[in-house]
C-alpha positions in Angstrom: 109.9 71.6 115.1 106.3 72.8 114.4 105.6 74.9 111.8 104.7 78.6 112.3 101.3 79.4 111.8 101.3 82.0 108.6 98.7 84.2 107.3 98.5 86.3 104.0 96.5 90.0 104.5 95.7 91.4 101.6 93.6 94.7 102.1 91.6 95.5 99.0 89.4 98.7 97.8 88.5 98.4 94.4 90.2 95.6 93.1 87.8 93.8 90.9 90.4 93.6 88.0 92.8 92.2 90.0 92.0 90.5 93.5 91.3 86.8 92.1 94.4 86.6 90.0 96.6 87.7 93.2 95.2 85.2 95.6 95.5 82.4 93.3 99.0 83.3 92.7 99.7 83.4 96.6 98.0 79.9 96.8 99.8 78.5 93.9 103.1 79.7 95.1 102.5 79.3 98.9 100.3 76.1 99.3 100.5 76.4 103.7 99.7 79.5 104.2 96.3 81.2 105.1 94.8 84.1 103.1 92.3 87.0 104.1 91.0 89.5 101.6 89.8 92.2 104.1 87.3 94.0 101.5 87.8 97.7 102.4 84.2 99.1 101.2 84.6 98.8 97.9 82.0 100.3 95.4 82.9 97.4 92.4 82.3 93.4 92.6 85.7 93.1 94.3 84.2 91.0 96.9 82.1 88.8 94.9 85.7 88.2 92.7 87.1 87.4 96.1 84.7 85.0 97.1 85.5 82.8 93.8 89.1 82.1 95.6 89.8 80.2 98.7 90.5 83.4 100.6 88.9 83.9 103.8 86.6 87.3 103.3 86.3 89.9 106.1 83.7 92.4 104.5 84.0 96.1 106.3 80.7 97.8 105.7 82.5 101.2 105.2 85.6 102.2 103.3 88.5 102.6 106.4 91.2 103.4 104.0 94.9 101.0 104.2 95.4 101.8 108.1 91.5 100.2 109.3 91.9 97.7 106.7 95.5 96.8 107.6 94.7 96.7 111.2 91.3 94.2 110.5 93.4 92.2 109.3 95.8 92.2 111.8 93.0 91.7 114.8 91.7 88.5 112.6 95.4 87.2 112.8 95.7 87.6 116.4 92.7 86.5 117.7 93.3 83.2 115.3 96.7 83.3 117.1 98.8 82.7 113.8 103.0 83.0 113.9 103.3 85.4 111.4 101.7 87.9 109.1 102.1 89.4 105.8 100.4 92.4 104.0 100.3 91.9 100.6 98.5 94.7 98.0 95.6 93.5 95.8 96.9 94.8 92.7 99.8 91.9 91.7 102.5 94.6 92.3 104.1 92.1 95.2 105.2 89.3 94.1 104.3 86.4 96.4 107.1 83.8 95.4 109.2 86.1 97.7 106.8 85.2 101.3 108.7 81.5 101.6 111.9 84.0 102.0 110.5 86.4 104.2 108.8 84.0 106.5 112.4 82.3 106.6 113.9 85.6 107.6 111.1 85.7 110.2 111.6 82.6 112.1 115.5 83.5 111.7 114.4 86.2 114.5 112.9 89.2 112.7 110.4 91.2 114.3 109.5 92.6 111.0 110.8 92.0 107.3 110.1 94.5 104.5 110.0 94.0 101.1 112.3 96.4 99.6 112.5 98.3 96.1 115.5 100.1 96.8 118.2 98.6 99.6 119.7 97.1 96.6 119.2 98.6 93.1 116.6 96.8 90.9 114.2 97.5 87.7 111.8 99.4 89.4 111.3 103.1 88.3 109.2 105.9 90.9 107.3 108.4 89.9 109.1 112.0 90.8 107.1 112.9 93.7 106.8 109.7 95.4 110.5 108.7 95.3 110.8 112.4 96.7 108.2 111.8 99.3 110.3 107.9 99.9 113.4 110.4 100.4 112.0 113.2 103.0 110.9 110.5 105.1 114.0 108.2 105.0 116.0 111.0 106.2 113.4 112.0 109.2 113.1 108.5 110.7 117.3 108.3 110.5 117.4 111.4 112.0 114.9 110.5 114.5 115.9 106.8 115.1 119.5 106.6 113.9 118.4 103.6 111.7 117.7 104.1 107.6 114.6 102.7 106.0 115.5 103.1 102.8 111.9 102.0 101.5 109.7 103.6 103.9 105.9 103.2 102.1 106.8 99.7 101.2 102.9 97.6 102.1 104.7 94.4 101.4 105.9 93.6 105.0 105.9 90.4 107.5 105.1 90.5 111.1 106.1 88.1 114.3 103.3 87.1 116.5 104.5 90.4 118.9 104.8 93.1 116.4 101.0 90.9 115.1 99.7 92.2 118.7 101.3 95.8 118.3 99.7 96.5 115.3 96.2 94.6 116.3 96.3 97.3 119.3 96.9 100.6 117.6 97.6 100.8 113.7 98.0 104.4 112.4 95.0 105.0 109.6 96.3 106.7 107.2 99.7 106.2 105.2 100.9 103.8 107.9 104.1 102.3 106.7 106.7 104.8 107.6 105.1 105.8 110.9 104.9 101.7 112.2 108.4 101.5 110.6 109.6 104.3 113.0 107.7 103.5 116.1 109.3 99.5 115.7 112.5 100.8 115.9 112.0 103.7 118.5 110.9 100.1 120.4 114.3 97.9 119.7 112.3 95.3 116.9 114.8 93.6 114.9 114.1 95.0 111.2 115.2 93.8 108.3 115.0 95.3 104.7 115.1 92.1 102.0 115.7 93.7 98.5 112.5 92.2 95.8 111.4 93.1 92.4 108.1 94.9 92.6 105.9 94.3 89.3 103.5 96.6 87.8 99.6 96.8 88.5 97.8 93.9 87.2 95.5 96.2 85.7 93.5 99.8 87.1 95.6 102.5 87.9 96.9 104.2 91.2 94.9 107.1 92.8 97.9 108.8 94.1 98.3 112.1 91.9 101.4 114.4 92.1 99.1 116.6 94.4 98.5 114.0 96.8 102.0 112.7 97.0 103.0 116.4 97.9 100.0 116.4 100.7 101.3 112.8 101.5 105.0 114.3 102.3 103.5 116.9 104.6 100.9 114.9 106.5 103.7 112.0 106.6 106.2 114.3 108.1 103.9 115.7 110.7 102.8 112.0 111.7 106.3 111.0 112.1 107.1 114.0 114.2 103.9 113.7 116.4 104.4 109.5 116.8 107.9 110.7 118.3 105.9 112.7 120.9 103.4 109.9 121.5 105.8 107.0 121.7 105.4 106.6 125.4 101.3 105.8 124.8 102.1 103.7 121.9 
């Protein structure tokens, strides 16, 4: 049987501290698979750190934010027709020892795994308003879909070469994890949550504030209530 053609996306902004460190880790622990940094405008020398590794570089002249940068990456994986594909944040919080699993998981006939912090009860500790925010939109896409997510924001996700094409065509652009996780169900893919240990940042700290996970919750609800709406032009 041939193997499935796999590909590592790892959307970056600002990740100077961090970005060669991760890649090497996924090429130490995951020898066949492809990499992509997709260098999301950053301001720092995170592209010149990228270019040390043996990451393929897609340089966006303008920051996007995670949706554009997600989708790039996406697009580059399609038109190189790969199997599978799997996000994978620049800041060492996803551990990459876990991909052999989820590319496993995959080929078992998953449209889409997600690397979860909370289907099964692990070390990891959320901030307040974010496991809050997590919460609200748990409930909304079980009440909407019937089916619980219980990570909904998780970035750490594989894709089959269908849901690839989905998300190459339309990608939401901002906060695009629970909205994508919604729309795949609304659309019968075969989703699995696999429970992994998420680490803390390499180095740097997040940008998300208690104020922006509040404005998260809102603009998150509102997106998963409008995608409903939309679903028949998705």
């Amino acid at each position: 049987m041939e193997k499935n053609k796999v590909l590592v996306v790892i959307p970056a902004y600002n990740e100077e501290e961090n970005i060669q460190t991760v890649v090497n880790e996924v090429d130490k622990t995951n020898s066949m698979v492809d990499v992509v940094v997709v260098n999301d405008g950053s301001k720092d020398e995170t592209l010149e750190k990228a270019k040390l590794t043996k990451a393929k570089i897609i340089d966006l002249p303008n920051n996007l934010g995670i949706g554009g940068a997600v989708q790039t990456g996406m697009l580059y994986a399609n038109k190189n027709d790969y199997d599978i594909a799997i996000q994978l944040d620049a800041d060492g919080q996803h551990d990459p020892q876990y991909i052999e699993q989820m590319v496993q998981k995959i080929e078992e006939g998953y449209d889409m795994v997600i690397g979860s912090r909370f289907v099964q009860k692990t070390g990891y500790k959320q901030t307040f308003f974010r496991m809050l925010g997590i919460n609200i939109t748990s409930l909304l896409i079980k009440q909407i879909t019937g089916v619980k997510i219980h990570d909904t924001t998780s970035g750490f996700r594989a894709v089959n070469k269908e849901v690839i094409k989905e998300f190459a065509k339309r990608y939401p652009y901002d906060y695009p994890e629970p909205e994508t996780n919604m729309k795949m169900i609304l659309k019968k893919k075969k989703i699995l949550e696999m429970p992994v240990e998420m680490r803390k940042r390499i180095a740097g700290k997040s940008f998300i504030t208690p104020v922006k996970s509040v404005k998260y919750m809102v603009k998150v609800t509102l997106s998963l209530l409008m995608a409903k709406l939309k679903l028949k032009e998705y």
